[in-house]
N, C-alpha and C positions, 0 to 999 in steps of 0.2 A: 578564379580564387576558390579554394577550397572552403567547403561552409565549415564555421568553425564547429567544435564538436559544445553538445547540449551542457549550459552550466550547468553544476553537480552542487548545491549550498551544502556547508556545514551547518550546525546549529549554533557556533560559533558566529556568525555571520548576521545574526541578531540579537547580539548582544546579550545574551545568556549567561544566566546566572549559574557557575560552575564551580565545580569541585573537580580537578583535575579532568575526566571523559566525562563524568558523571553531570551532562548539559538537561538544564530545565529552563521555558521560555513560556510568560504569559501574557495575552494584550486582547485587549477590546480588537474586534477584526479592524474596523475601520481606522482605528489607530497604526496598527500594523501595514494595512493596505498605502495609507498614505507616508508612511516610512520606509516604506522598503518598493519604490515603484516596479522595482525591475521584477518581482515576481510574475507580472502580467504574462510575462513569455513564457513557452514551454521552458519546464527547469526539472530537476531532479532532489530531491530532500536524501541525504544519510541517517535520517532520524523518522519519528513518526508523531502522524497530527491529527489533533480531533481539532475540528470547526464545528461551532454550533451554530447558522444564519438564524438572526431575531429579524430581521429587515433585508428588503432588497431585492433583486431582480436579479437573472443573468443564467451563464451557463458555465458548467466547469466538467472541462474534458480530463479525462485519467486514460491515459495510456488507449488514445483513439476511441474511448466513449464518453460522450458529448452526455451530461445530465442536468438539471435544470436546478437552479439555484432560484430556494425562495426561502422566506419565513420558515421554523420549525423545521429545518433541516439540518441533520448531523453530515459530515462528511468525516471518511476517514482515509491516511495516508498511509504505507508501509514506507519505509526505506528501498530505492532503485525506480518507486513507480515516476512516472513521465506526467504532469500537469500543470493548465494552462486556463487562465479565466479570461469571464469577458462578464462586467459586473454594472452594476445601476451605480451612479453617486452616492445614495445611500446605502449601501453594502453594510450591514454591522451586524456585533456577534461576538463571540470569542474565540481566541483558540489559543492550544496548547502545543507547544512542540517538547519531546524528551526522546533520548536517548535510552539503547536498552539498557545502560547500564546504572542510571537514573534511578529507572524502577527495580530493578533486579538488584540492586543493593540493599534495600528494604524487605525486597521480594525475593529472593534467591529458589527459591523452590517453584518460584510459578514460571509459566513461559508465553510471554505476550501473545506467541502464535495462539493460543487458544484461545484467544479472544476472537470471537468469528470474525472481525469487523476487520480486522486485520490480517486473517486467512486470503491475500487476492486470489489464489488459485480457487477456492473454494465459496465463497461469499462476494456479496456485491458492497461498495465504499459509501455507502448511503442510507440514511433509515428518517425517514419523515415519523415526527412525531407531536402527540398531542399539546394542547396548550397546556393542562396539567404536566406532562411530563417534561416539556419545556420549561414550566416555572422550578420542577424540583431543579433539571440540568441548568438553569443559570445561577440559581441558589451554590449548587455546588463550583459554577465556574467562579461566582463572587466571592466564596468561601475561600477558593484557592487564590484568588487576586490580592484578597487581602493579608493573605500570609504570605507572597510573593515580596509585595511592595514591603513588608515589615522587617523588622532587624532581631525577631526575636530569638530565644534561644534554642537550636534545633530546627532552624523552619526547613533543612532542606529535608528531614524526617519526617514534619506534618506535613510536606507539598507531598510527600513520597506516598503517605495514609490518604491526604484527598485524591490525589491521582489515583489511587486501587478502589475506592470510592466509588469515584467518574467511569471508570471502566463498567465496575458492576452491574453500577445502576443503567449503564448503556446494552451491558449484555443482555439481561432481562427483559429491556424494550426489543432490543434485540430477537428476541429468542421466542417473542410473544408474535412474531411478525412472519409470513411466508418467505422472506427471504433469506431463510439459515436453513444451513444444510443439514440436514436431521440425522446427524449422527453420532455416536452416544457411545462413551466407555472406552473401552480398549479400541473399539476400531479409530473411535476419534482420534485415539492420542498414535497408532499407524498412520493412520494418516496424514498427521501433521509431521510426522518424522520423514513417511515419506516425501513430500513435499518441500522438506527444507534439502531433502536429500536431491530431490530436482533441479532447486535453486542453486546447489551448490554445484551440480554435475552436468547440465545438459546437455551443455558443450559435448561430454565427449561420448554420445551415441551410445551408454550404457544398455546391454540386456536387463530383461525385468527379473532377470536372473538374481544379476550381481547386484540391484539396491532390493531384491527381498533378502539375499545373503546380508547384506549388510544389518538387514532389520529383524534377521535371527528368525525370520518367518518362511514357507513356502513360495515358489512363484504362485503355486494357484491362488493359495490362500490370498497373497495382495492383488493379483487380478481381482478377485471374488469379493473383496470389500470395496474396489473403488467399484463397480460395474453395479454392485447395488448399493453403496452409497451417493454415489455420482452420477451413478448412468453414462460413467465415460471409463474407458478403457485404461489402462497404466502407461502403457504409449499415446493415449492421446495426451494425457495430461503434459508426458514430456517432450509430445509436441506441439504445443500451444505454446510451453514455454519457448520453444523457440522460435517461433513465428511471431509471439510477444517481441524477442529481441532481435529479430529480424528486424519489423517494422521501425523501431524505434532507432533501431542504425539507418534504416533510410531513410528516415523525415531527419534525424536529430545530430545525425552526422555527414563528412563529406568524402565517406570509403565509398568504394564500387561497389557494383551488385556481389561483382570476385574477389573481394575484400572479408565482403559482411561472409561470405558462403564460407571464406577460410579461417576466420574469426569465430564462425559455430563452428570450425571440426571437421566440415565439409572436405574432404579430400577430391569431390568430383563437384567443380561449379554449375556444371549443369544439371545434375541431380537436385543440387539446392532452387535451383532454377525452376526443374516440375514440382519440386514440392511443394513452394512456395504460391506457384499458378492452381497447384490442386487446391489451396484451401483458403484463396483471397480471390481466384478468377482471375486474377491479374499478373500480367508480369513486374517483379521487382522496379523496374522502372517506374512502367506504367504505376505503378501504387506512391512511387516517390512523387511523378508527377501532380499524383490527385490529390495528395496531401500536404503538399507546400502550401 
């Protein structure tokens, strides 16, 4: 039997308060957790989420990294990423799930990529913080709970102000922290362009040619910012992404190794074959095996 392929939730799918696309979702975690069992499995989100944990034990893997769930921990979700818990009976918290177009109706000028927390290529989906800055973040999730559960007038306009709110006050904590990528201005906002430009493209083996064309820039010059913003190469970046979606097609799907290899682009599956052993050790298989 073929393994079925990884559910993919809509926001839709918890009952989300909506305006035609425009999905906004709020709940206590532990309310959540016990309404919706089936998230336990690996799954996939079309939207994106802050969890705050106020209590509770556990771990919660993103896309084959395992990190540790406890008290005073923010978690964040992009849209595409792969995650799977394993949690105490007491697990609580809140969280929020929205869509971009949610916030980008309110916000039209800003672009959630900028939010570091939500950069995966570039930032990590976690930020431990203090019991002060915990009290303001539940203040603000409470704030937004109770304009959630209300029938007032405009509330999807005030959820739309505390959500840019919650962000804020997370990028700051954020930003105060060693794990943001320390880069600033113009290169920032390249490199989010480039980035979205990976996500869209990396399927089809692009030179750093044609997405600096695309970005009106030099190749040296977007070598030149990620190598000293990142420490990582312009080809590496768009090869992680696809070792990212390698992997997740062999744990999360039931294609062959010569499947996944022609599904990235791969015109020779043995190529994809060294690639894949250069920079896991492992053969495709063998990686499928380890990770069931």
């Amino acid at each position: 039997m073929p393994k079925p392929q990884l559910p993919v939730y809509q926001i839709q799918d918890f009952n989300a308060q909506a305006q035609k696309e425009q999905y906004f979702y709020l709940s206590s975690f532990a309310a959540h957790l016990q309404e919706h069992l089936f998230i336990r499995e690996p799954h996939k989100h079309s939207f994106y989420i802050v969890l705050l944990i106020t209590q509770g034990k556990g771990t919660h893997t993103i896309d084959f990294k395992k990190y540790e769930v406890e008290p005073d921990t923010v978690f964040f979700m992009a849209p595409g990423q792969v995650h799977s818990w394993e949690l105490s009976d007491d697990a609580d918290g809140f969280v929020a799930f929205f869509t971009p177009e949610f916030y980008l109706r309110e916000f039209p000028h800003k672009e959630l990529f900028s939010f570091p927390f939500f950069n995966t290529l570039l930032n990590k989906p976690v930020l431990s913080v203090t019991p002060d800055e915990k009290h303001a973040l539940v203040r603000a999730f409470q704030l937004m709970q109770q304009e959630y559960v209300s029938k007032e007038l405009m509330r999807s306009e005030m959820l739309s102000r505390y959500l840019d709110v919650l962000l804020i006050r997370l990028t700051r904590i954020y930003h105060a922290q060693e794990n943001v990528a320390e880069v600033q201005g113009g290169e920032l906002s390249l490199l989010q362009k480039f980035v979205i430009l990976v996500e869209q493209q990396y399927k089809e083996h692009l030179p750093v040619t044609a997405y600096a064309d695309q970005l009106n820039v030099t190749a040296k010059h977007l070598k030149e910012v990620c190598k000293q913003s990142l420490g990582k190469t312009t080809n590496e970046l768009v090869q992680e992404r696809l070792l990212l979606e390698a992997q997740r097609l062999l744990v999360h799907s039931g294609l062959t190794a010569s499947q996944i290899a022609a599904d990235l682009g791969y015109l020779d599956a043995a190529y994809f074959f060294r690639f894949f052993k250069k920079h896991t050790r492992l053969t495709p298989e063998q990686f499928r095996s380890q990770n069931k």
